[in-house]
N, C-alpha and C positions, 0 to 999 in steps of 0.2 A: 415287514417280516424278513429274516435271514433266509437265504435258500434253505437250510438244515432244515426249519423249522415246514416248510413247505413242500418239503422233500418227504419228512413226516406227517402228515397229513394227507399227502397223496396215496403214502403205504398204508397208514391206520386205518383210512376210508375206502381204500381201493377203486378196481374199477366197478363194483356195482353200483358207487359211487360219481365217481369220475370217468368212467367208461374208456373208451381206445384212448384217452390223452395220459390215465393211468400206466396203461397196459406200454406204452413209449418210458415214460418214467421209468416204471420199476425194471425194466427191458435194461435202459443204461446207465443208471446210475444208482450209487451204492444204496441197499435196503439198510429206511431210515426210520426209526421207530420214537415215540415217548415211553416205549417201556422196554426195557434189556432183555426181557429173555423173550421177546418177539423175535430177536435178532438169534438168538443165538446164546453162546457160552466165549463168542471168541467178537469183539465188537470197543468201539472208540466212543466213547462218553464225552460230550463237549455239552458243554452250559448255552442253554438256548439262546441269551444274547453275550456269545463269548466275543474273544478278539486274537486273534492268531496264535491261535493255541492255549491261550488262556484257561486253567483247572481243567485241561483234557486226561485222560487218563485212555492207554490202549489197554483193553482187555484180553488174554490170549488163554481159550480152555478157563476162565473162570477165575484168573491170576492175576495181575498188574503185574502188565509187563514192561511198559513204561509211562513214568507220570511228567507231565505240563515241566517246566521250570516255571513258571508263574502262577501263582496257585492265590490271589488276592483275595479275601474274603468277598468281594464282590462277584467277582466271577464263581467261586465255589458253591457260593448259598443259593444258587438259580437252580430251578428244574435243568434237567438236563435231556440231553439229545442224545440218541444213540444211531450208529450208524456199521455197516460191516466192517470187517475191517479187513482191508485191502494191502495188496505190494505194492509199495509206493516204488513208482519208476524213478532210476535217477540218473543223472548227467553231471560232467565235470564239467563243474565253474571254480578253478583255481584249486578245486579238490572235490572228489566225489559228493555231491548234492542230493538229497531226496529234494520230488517233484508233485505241486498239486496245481492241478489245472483250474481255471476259473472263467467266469465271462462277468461283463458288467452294462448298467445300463447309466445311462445320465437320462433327469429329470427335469422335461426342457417343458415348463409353461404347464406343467399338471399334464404330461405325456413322458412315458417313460420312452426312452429313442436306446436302440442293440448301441453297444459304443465298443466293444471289444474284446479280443482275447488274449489271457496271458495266464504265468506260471510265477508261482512265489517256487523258490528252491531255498534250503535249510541242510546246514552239517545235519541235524537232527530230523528222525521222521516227526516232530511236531513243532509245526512254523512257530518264529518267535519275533521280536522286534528288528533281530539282525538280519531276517530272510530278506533275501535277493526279489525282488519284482522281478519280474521280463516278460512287458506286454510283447504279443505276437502281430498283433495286427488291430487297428483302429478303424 
């Protein structure tokens, strides 16, 4: 499973569900729903097994405010994932960047092992095949 999709399921079930590990989640990271107007009128739509932005769309008040450049039928005909939507931090890399932070893990002998932190940055706030990686630390 995607974080997205896990991020959603921790909000839909909550903590009466998940208890104090919920209550850490929804504390730091964006509220992630399977249904949009759990979130709101103003939230980012992504296909629950998307790929860097693939058939995302920002919603802003209930509008598209802006859509994916890659819109594949594959990624579009998924359920999708909703999430809030956020000011994306940004940084110059050769020109002003938006920023999304990530972690990851490697899968060593059927144990997942922390392997690291880093940022995809994009001319555009929704990543795309051109975004910059920049692990932070291993």
């Amino acid at each position: 499973m995607q974080p997205k999709t896990i991020l959603s399921l921790i909000t839909d079930l909550g903590a009466d569900f998940f208890g104090e590990d919920a209550l850490t989640v929804l504390r730091y990271f964006p509220e992630t729903s399977t249904i949009a107007s759990d979130i709101g009128n103003s939230y980012f739509a992504k296909p629950v097994l998307g790929r860097q932005g693939e058939g995302g769309d920002a919603v802003y008040k209930n509008d598209v405010l802006l859509e994916s450049s890659g819109n594949a039928d594959w990624y579009v005909k998924q359920q999708y994932i909703y999430q809030e939507l956020l000011d994306l931090p940004t940084i110059n890399v050769e020109e002003t960047q938006y920023t999304v932070w990530g972690s990851w893990l490697f899968n060593v002998n059927e144990e997942f092992i922390p392997a690291g932190v880093g940022m995809r940055a994009s001319v555009g706030p929704i990543t795309d095949d051109c975004s910059y990686y920049l692990p932070i630390g291993e």
